[in-house]
C-alpha positions as CSV (number, residue, x, y, z in Angstrom):
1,X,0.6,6.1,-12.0
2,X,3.6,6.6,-13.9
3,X,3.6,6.1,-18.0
4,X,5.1,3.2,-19.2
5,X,8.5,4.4,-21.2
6,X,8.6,3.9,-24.6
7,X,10.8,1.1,-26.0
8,X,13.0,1.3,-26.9
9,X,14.9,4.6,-26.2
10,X,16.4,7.0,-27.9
11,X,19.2,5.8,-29.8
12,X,22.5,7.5,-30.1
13,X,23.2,9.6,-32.9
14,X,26.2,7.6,-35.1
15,X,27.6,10.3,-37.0
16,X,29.4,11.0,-33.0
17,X,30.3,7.2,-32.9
18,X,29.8,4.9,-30.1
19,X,29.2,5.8,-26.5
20,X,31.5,6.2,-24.0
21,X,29.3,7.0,-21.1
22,X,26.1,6.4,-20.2
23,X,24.4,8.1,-16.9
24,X,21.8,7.0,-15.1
25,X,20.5,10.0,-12.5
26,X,16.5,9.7,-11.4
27,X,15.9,12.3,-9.3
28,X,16.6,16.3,-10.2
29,X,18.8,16.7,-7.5
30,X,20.6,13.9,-9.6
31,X,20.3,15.5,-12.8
32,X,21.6,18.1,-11.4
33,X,25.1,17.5,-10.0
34,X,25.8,14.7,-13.0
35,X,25.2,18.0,-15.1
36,X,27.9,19.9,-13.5
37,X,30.5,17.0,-13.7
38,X,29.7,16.5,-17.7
39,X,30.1,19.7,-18.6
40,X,33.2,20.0,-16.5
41,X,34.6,16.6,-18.2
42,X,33.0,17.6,-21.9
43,X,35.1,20.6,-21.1
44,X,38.3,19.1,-20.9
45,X,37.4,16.4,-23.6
46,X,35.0,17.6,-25.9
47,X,35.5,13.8,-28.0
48,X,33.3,12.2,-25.4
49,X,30.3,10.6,-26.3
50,X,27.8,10.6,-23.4
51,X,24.2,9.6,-23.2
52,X,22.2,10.1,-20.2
53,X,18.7,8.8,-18.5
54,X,18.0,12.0,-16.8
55,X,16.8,15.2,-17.1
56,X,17.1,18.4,-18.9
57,X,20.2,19.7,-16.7
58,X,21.9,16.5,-18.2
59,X,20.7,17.5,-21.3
60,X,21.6,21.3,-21.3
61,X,25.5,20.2,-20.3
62,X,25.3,17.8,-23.5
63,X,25.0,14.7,-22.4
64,X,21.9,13.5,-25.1
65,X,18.9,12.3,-23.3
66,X,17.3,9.1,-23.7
67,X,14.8,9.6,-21.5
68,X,13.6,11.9,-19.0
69,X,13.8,10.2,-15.6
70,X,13.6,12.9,-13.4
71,X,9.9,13.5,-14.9
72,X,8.8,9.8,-13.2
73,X,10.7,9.6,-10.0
74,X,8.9,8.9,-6.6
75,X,9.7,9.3,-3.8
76,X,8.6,6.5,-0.9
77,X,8.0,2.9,-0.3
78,X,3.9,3.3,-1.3
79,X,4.6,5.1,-4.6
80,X,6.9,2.6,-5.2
81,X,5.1,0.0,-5.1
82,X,1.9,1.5,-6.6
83,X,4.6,1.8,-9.6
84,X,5.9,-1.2,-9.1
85,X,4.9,-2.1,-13.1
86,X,6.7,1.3,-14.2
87,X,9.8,0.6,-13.0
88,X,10.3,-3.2,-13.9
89,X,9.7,-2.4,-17.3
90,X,12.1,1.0,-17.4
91,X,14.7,-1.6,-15.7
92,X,14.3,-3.9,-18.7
93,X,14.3,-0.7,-21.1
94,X,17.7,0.5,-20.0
95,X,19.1,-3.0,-19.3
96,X,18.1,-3.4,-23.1
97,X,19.4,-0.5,-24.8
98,X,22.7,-0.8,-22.3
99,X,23.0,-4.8,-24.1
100,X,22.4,-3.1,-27.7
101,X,25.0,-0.1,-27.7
102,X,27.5,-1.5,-25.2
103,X,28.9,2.4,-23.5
104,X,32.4,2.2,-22.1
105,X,31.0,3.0,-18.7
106,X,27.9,3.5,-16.8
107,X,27.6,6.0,-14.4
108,X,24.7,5.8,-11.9
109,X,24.0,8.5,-9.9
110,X,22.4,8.5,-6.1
111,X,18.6,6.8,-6.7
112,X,19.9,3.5,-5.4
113,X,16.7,1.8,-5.3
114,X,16.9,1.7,-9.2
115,X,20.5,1.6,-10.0
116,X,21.5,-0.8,-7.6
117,X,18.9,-3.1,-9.3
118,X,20.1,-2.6,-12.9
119,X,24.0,-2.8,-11.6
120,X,23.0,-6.0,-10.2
121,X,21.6,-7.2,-13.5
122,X,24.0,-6.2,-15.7
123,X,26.6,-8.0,-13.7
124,X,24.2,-11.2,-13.7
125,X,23.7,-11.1,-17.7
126,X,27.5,-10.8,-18.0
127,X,27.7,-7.4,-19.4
128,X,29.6,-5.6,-16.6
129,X,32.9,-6.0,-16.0
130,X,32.1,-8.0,-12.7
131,X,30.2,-10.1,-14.7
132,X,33.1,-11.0,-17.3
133,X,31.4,-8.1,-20.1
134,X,33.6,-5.1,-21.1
135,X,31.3,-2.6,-19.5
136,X,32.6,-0.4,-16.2
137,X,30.2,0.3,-14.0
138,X,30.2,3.5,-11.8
139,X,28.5,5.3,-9.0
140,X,28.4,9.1,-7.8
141,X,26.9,9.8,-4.3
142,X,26.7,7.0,-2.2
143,X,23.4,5.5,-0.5
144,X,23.1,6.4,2.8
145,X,24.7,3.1,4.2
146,X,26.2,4.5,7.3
147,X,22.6,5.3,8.3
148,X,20.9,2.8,7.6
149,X,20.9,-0.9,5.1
150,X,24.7,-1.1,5.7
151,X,24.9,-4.6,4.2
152,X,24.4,-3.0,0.6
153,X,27.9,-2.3,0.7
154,X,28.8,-5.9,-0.1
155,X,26.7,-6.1,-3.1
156,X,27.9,-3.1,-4.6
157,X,31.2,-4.4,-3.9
158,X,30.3,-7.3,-6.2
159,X,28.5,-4.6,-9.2
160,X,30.5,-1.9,-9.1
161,X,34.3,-0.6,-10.7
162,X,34.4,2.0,-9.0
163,X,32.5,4.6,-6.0
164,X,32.7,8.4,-6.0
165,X,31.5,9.9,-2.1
166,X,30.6,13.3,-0.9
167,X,31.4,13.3,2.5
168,X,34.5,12.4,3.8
169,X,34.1,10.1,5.9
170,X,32.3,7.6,3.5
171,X,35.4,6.1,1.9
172,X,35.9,4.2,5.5
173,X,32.4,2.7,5.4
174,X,33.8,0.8,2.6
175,X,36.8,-0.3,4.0
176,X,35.9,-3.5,5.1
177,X,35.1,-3.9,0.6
178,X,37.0,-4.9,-2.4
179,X,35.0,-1.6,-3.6
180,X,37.4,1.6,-4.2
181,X,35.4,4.8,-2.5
182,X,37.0,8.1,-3.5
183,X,35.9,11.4,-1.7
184,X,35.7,14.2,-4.7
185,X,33.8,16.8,-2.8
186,X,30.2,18.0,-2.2
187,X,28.5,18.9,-5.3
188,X,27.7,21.9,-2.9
189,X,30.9,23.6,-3.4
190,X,31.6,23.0,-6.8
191,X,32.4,25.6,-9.9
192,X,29.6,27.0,-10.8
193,X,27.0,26.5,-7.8
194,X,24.6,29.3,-6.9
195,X,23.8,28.5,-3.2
196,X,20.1,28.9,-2.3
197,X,20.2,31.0,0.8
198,X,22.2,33.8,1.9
199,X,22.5,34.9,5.8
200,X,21.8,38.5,6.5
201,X,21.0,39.2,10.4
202,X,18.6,41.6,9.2
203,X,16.5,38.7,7.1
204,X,13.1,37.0,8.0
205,X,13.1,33.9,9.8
206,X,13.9,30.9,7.3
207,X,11.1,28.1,7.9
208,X,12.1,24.4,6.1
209,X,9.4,22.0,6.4
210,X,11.3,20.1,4.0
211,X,10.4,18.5,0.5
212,X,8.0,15.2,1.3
213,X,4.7,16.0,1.6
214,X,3.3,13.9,4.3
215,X,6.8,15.0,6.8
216,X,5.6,18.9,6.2
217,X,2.2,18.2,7.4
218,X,3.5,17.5,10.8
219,X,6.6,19.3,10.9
220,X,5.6,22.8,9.3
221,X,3.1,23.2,12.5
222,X,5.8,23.1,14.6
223,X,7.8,25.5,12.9
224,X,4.9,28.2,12.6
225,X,3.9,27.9,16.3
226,X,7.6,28.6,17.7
227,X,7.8,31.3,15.2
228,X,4.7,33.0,16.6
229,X,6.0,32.8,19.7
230,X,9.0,34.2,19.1
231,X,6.8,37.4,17.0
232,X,4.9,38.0,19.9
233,X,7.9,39.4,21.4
234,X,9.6,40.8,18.2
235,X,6.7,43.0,16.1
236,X,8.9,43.3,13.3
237,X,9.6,39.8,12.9
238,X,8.9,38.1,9.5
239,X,9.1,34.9,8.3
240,X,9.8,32.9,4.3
241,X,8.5,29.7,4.1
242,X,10.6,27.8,0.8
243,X,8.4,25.2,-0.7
244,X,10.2,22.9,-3.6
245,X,7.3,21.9,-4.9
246,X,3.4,22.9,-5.5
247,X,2.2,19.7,-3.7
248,X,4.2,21.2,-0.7
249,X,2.8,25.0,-1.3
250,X,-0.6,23.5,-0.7
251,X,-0.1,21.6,2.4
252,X,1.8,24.8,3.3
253,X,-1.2,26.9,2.7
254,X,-3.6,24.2,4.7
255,X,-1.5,24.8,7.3
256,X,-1.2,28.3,7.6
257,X,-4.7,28.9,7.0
258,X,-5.0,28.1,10.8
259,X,-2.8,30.6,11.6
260,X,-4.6,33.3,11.0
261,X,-2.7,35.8,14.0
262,X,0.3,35.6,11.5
263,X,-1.0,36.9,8.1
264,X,0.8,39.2,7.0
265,X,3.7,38.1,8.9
266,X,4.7,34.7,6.8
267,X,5.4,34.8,2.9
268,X,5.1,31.7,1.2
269,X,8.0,31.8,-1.5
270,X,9.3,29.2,-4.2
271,X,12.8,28.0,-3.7
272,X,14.2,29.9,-6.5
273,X,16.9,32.6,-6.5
274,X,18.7,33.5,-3.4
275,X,17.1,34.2,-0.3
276,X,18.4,35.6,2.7
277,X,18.0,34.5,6.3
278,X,18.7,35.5,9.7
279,X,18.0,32.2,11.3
280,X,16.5,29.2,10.2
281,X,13.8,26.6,12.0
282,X,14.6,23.1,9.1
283,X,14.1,19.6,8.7
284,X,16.8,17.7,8.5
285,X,16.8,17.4,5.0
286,X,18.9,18.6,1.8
287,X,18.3,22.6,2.8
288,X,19.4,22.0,6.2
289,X,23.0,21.3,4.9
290,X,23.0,24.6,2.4
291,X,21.7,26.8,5.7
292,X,24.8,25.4,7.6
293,X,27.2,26.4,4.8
294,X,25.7,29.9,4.2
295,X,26.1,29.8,7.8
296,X,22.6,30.7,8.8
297,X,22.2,30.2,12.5
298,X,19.1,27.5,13.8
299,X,17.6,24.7,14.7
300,X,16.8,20.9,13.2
301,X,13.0,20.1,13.8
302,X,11.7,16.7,13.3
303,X,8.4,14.9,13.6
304,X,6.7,12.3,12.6
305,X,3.9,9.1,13.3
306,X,4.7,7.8,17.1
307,X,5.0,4.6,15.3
308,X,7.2,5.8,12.7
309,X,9.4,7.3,14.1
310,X,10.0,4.3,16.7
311,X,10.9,2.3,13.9
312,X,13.0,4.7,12.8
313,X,14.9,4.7,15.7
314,X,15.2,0.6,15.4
315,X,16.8,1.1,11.9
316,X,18.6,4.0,11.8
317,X,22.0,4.5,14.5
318,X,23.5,7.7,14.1
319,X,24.1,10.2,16.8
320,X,22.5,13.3,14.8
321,X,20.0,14.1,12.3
322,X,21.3,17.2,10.8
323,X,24.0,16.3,8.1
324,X,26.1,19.3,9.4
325,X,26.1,17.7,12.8
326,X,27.5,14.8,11.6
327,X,30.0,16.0,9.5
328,X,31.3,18.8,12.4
329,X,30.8,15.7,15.3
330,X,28.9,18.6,17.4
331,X,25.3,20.1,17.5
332,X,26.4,23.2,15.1
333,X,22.6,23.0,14.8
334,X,20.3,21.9,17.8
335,X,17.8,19.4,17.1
336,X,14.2,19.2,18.5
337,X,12.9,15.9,17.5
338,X,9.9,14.4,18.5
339,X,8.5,15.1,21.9
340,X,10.9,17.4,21.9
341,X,9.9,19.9,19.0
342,X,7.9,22.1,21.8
343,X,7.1,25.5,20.6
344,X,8.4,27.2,23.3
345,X,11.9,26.1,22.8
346,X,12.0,26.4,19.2
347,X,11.0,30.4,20.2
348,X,14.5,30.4,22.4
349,X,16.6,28.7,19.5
350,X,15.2,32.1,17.5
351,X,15.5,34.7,20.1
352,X,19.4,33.1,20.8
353,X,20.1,33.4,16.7
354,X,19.2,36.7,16.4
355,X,20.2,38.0,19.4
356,X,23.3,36.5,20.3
357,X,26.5,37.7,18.4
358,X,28.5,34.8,20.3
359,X,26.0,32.5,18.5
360,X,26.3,34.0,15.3
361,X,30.2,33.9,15.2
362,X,30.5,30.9,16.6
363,X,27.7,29.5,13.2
364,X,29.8,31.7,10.9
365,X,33.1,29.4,12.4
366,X,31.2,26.1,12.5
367,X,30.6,26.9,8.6
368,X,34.2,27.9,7.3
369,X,35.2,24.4,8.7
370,X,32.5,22.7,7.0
371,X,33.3,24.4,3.8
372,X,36.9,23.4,4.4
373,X,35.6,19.8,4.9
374,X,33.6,19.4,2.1
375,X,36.2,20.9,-0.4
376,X,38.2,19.1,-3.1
377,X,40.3,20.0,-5.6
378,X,39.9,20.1,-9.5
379,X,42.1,16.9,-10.2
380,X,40.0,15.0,-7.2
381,X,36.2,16.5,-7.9
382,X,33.6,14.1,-9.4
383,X,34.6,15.2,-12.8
384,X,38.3,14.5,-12.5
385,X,37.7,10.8,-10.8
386,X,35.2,10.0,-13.6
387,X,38.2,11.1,-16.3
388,X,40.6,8.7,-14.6
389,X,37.8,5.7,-14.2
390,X,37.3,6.4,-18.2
391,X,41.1,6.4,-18.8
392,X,41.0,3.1,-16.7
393,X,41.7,-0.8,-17.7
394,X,38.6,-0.7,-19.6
395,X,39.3,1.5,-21.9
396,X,41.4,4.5,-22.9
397,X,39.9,8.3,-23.0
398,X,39.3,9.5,-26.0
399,X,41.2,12.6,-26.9
C-alpha cells in the first residue's frame, strides 16, 4: 500500500515570488519528458517560477518538487483500487495546495486517471478558468482516446485551456471539441534525447517482454521459444533481454530458468545505456516505438488471458498494436498476437531480419519517415506551446 502524502506539501519558496506553473507528471516516463520541456522553457525564461508533483528529472531541470509522485504510481485497475485511499487523499492534497498558492497554470502530464480527476475538480470548485477561477489548465500527452474511452474527450473539453499531442494525428480526435489540440512532437526526438537502442546487424537478438509484470509472464515465453528456434539454426546467435524494472528481472529469471538449452546464450541486461540490436522480438509497448525509430527490424508479440484479451478486443478498435504501425498505416513491424504468437513463426520473422538486406532497408526507410513524422520544430515543441499558453489571456510571461 502506498504512504499517505504528507499535508500539506511543500510550499514554494517566496523570496522567487508566486508560481507561475505548477506540473503534475505521475509516472517517470512523465517526469521525464516534463523535465526536458522545463529546462528548455527555464532556458529561454529563466524568471519562471515552476513547482512540480513529480520526480527527480523535474527536479534536476528546476522545477521545485513538492512531492515525489513518481515514487507512488501504479500501474493497473487492482493496484488502483487497493490504493484507492492513497490517491483520494493526494487528490485533496494537491487540490488544496493548488486553492492556497493559486499558479498561473497547471500543467498535467499523461497519468490521466489522476489528472483528469483533479482537472475535473478544480473546474467544479471554481478555480480553473472553465470554472470562472483565474487558473489555466493544461495537458501534455494525450490519453489514449483514439484507442479506447473516446468519450473523455468531451470532458476534457469542459476542464482544460489547452492540449499538447504527440502524434500527429491526435489533433483530429478532437475536432469534433471546443478543446484546442496542438501536435509539438514526440518527446522521442527531442534536444537532448539519448535513444535506448542502437541497430547493428551484427548485435544479439533484442527480446521486449515489456514493463508490466503479469503481460511478461506470458509474453516473454513466447519470445524465448522463437528465439531458440531460430539458435538452433544460427550457433552464434545471442540474445539481451531489457528489463525496466527488478520485479520484471525476476519473472524474467523464473522464466528462463526453464530454458535451460539457452544458458549461455540469453543475457539479462537493465535498460540503461545504449544497446544494440540486430532484430528485435517486443510487446507492443513504449520500447517497441524506440526499436522502430532506431530502425531495428522485428516483430510485435502479444498475449494474454483468453478472457482478457476478448475483452480487449470489445473495447479497443484500432487496426494495429504496434504504435509504429499505426503511425506508418502499414505493418512496418508484423504482429503475432494471440493464437498467433507460435514459435515457429516468430523464428522466420528473425531469420528474415537478419538475413534479408531487402528487409533491413526497407526498416531503415519505414524509420526515416517515422522520424520525419514525429518531428517538430523549436517554436512548435512542447516547450514552445507551453511558452505561448503562459503568454496567453490568463496571464502575461514573465520576462
Amino acid at each position: 500500500m502506498c504512504a499517505r502524502p504528507q499535508l500539506p506539501f511543500g510550499l514554494p519558496d517566496p523570496e522567487h515570488g508566486s508560481v507561475d506553473l505548477l506540473i503534475i507528471a505521475g509516472e517517470h516516463s512523465g517526469d521525464e519528458h516534463a523535465a526536458r520541456m522545463v529546462r528548455e522553457l527555464l532556458a529561454k525564461n529563466p524568471a519562471l517560477r515552476i513547482c512540480a508533483l513529480g520526480g527527480p528529472e523535474l527536479a534536476a531541470a528546476g522545477a521545485q518538487l513538492l512531492h515525489d509522485l513518481t515514487a507512488t504510481s501504479v500501474v493497473g485497475f487492482v493496484e488502483v483500487l487497493k490504493n484507492l485511499s492513497f490517491f483520494n487523499a493526494l487528490a485533496d492534497a494537491t487540490l488544496q495546495w493548488i486553492a492556497q498558492h493559486q499558479p498561473r497554470a497547471v500543467c498535467f502530464v499523461d497519468y490521466p486517471g489522476f489528472n483528469l480527476r483533479v482537472a475535473a475538480k478544480l473546474r467544479s470548485r471554481k478555480l480553473s478558468v472553465k470554472g470562472g477561477g483565474k487558473i489555466k489548465l493544461l495537458y501534455y500527452i494525450s490519453p489514449q482516446i483514439w484507442a479506447w474511452k473516446p468519450q473523455r474527450r468531451f470532458t476534457m473539453a469542459r476542464d482544460l485551456d489547452g492540449l499538447a499531442v504527440i502524434f500527429p494525428f491526435e489533433p483530429a480526435c478532437y475536432r469534433d471539441t471546443t478543446l484546442p489540440a496542438e501536435f509539438v512532437g514526440h518527446p522521442f526526438l527531442a534536444a537532448g534525447y539519448a535513444p535506448p537502442v542502437r541497430h547493428d546487424p551484427a548485435g544479439p537478438v533484442l527480446l521486449l517482454p515489456g514493463s508490466r509484470v503479469q503481460a511478461v509472464g506470458f509474453i516473454l515465453p513466447l519470445l524465448l521459444a522463437g528465439f531458440a528456434q531460430f539458435a538452433r539454426e544460427n550457433a552464434d546467435a545471442k540474445a539481451v533481454i531489457l528489463f525496466p524494472s527488478e520485479d520484471v528481472a525476476a519473472v524474467a529469471r523464473r522464466v528462463l530458468a526453464r530454458w535451460p538449452a539457452l544458458a549461455g546464450r540469453v543475457e539479462l541486461r537493465a535498460n540503461a545505456g545504449c544497446t544494440a540490436a540486430a532484430a528485435v522480438l517486443t510487446s507492443s509497448g513504449t520500447m517497441s516505438l524506440h526499436c522502430a525509430l532506431a530502425g531495428i527490424p522485428g516483430a510485435v508479440v502479444y498475449k494474454t488471458k483468453t478472457l482478457t484479451y476478448w475483452l480487449g478486443r470489445m473495447l479497443v478498435s484500432i487496426e494495429h498494436i504496434g504504435m509504429a504501425n499505426l503511425l506508418l498505416k502499414e505493418a512496418m513491424y508484423p504482429e503475432f498476437i494471440q493464437g498467433a504468437a507460435k514459435p515457429a513463426a516468430l523464428a522466420r520473422e528473425l531469420r528474415a531480419c537478419t538475413a534479408d538486406e531487402l528487409r533491413r532497408e526497407r526498416t531503415r526507410a519505414q524509420a526515416a519517415k517515422l522520424r520525419t513524422l514525429l518531428a517538430q520544430d523549436a517554436e512548435h515543441s512542447a516547450a514552445g506551446w507551453l511558452a505561448r499558453q503562459l503568454a496567453g489571456p490568463s496571464g502575461r510571461e514573465k520576462g
